[in-house]
N, C-alpha and C positions, 0 to 999 in steps of 0.2 A: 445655718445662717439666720440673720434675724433681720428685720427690717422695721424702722418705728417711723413714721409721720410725725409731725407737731407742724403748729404755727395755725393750727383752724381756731374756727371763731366764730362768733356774731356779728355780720357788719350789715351797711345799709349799702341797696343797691348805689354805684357807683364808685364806693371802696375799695381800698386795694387790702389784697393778703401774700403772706411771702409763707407759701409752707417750704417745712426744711424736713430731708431723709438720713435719717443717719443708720446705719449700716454695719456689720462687722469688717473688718481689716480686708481689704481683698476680695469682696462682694462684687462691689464695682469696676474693677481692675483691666481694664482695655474692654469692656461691655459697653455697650449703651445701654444708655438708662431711660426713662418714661415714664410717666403719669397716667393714672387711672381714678375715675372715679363711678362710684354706683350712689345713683339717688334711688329713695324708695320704689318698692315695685319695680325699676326699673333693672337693666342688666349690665353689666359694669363696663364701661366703654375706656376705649384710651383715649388720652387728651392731648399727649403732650410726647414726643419724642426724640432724643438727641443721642445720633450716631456719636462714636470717636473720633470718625473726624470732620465733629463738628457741624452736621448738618441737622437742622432740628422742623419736625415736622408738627403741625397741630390738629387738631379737629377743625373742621367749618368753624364751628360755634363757637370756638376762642381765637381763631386767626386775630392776632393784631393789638389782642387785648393780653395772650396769656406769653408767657415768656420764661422757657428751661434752660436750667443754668446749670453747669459744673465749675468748682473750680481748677479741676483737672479730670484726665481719664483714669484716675484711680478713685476719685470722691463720689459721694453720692450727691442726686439732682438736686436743685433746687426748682421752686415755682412761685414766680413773681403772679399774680393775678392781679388786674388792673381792671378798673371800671365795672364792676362786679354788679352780676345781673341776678334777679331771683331764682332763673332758671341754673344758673351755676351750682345751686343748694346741690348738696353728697357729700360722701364720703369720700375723700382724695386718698387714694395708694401708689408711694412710689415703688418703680418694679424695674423689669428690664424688658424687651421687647426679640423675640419672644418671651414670654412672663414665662418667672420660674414658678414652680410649684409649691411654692411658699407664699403668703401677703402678710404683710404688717397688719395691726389693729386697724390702721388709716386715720384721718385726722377729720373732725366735722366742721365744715362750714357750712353757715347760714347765715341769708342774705334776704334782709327784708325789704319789703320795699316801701 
């Protein structure tokens, strides 16, 4: 299975980024899926989590601002970020919760301020 991120970027704090996961056929298939991201030095934390049916859970630190999205239980997640703070800066990995033992490249956002 293969897992690829896109939609990172360069933005200024208070921007928005919509990264998108795409996925082989059947990756995502009644899983839940979930967000992850590791900034430097740091160790890879999750952010972002949505059961199948449909309950979606976040980090403290993005409550309210971050927002996972499928458009069904067979697709992979999306991640609306909103109001985009410098501390958001990492590398974002969509996965599945528990993470399977594979990661995409992940996609880099940076957010200046």
């Amino acid at each position: 299975a293969q897992l690829a991120e896109s939609g990172g970027g360069l933005v200024q704090a208070g921007d928005s980024l919509r990264l998108s996961c795409a996925a082989n056929a059947q990756t995502y298939a009644s899983t839940a899926s979930a967000w992850f991201r590791q900034a430097p030095g740091k160790e890879r934390e999750l952010v972002a989590t949505l059961r199948t049916g449909g309950q979606a859970h976040y980090a403290d630190s993005v409550k309210a601002r971050f927002t996972i999205s499928r458009d069904n239980n067979e697709t992979a997640p999306h991640l609306q970020m909103n109001s985009l703070k410098p501390e958001d800066a990492a590398v974002y990995f969509c996965n599945s919760v528990p993470p399977w033992n594979y990661w995409g490249q992940g996609t880099q956002v940076t957010v200046s301020s």
